[in-house]
C-alpha positions in Angstrom: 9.0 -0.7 -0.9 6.9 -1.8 1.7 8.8 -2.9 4.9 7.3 -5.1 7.7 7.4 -3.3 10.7 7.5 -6.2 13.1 7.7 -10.2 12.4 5.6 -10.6 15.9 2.5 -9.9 15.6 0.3 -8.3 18.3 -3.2 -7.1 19.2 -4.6 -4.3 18.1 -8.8 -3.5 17.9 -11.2 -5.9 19.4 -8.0 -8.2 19.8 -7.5 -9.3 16.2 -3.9 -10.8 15.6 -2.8 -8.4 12.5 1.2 -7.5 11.5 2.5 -3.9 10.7 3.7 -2.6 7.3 5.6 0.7 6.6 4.4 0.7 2.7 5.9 3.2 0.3 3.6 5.2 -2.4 3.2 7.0 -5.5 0.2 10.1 -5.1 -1.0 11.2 -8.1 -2.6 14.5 -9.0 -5.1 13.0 -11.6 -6.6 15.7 -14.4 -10.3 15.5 -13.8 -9.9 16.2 -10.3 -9.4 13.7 -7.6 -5.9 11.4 -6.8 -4.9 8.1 -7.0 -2.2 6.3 -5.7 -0.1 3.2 -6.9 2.1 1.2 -4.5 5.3 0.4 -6.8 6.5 -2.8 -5.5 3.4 -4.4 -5.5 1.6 -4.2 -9.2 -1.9 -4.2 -9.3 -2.3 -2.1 -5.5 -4.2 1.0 -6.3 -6.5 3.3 -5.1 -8.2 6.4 -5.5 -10.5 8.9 -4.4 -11.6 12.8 -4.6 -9.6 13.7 -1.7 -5.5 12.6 -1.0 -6.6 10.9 2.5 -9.3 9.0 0.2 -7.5 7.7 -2.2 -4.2 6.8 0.8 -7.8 5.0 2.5 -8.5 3.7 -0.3 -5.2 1.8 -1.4 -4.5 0.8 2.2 -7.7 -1.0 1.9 -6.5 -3.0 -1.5 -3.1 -3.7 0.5 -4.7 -5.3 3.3 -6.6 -7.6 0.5 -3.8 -8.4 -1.1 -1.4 -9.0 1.4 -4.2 -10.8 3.0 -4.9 -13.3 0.5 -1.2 -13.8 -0.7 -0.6 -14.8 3.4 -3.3 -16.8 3.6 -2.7 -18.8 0.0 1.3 -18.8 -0.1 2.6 -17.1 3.2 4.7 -14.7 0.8 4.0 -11.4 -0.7 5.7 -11.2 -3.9 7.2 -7.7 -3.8 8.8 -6.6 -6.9 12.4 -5.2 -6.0 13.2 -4.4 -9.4 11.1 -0.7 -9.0 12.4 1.4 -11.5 12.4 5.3 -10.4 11.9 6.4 -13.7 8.4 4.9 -13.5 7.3 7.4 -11.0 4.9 9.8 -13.0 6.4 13.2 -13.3 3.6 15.0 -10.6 3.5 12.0 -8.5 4.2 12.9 -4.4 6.1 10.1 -2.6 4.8 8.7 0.8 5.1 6.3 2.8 2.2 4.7 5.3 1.2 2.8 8.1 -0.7 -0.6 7.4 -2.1 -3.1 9.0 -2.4 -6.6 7.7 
């Protein structure tokens, strides 16, 4: 589940107005080499990359976007609650991160 962090927002870098989000993750070992990473409760936030801290880079960057855009359009991000466990692949590490939308 990704949590937000705080409902004020607050400056951070060059002064940009930007919120916090505690986002929970799947890592995944993949079999050529490399990882990627799925953020359950948001379908279709994924990343990858050769190393763990690229692929964790990488999806933090498609959470920003998304979350982004869903603000800017709707002011909601539709977070599915319904995560099934079970889903988790079998090798997959759990996380969580820092992100900041």
């Amino acid at each position: 589940m990704c949590i937000l962090l705080t409902k004020d927002k607050y400056s951070i870098e060059h002064g940009e107005e930007k919120q916090l989000y505690e986002c929970y993750l799947w890592l995944c070992p993949e079999s050529e080499g490399g990882y990627s990473v799925v953020l359950p409760e948001l379908p279709g936030v994924v990343g990858q990359g050769e190393t763990k801290e690229e692929a964790i880079e990488d999806v933090k960057e498609a959470f920003q976007a998304a979350a982004a855009e869903y603000l800017e359009k709707g002011g909601r991000i539709p977070w599915k609650r319904d995560c099934d466990p079970s889903e988790k692949p079998s090798d997959a590490k759990e996380k969580w991160i820092v992100v900041h939308v």
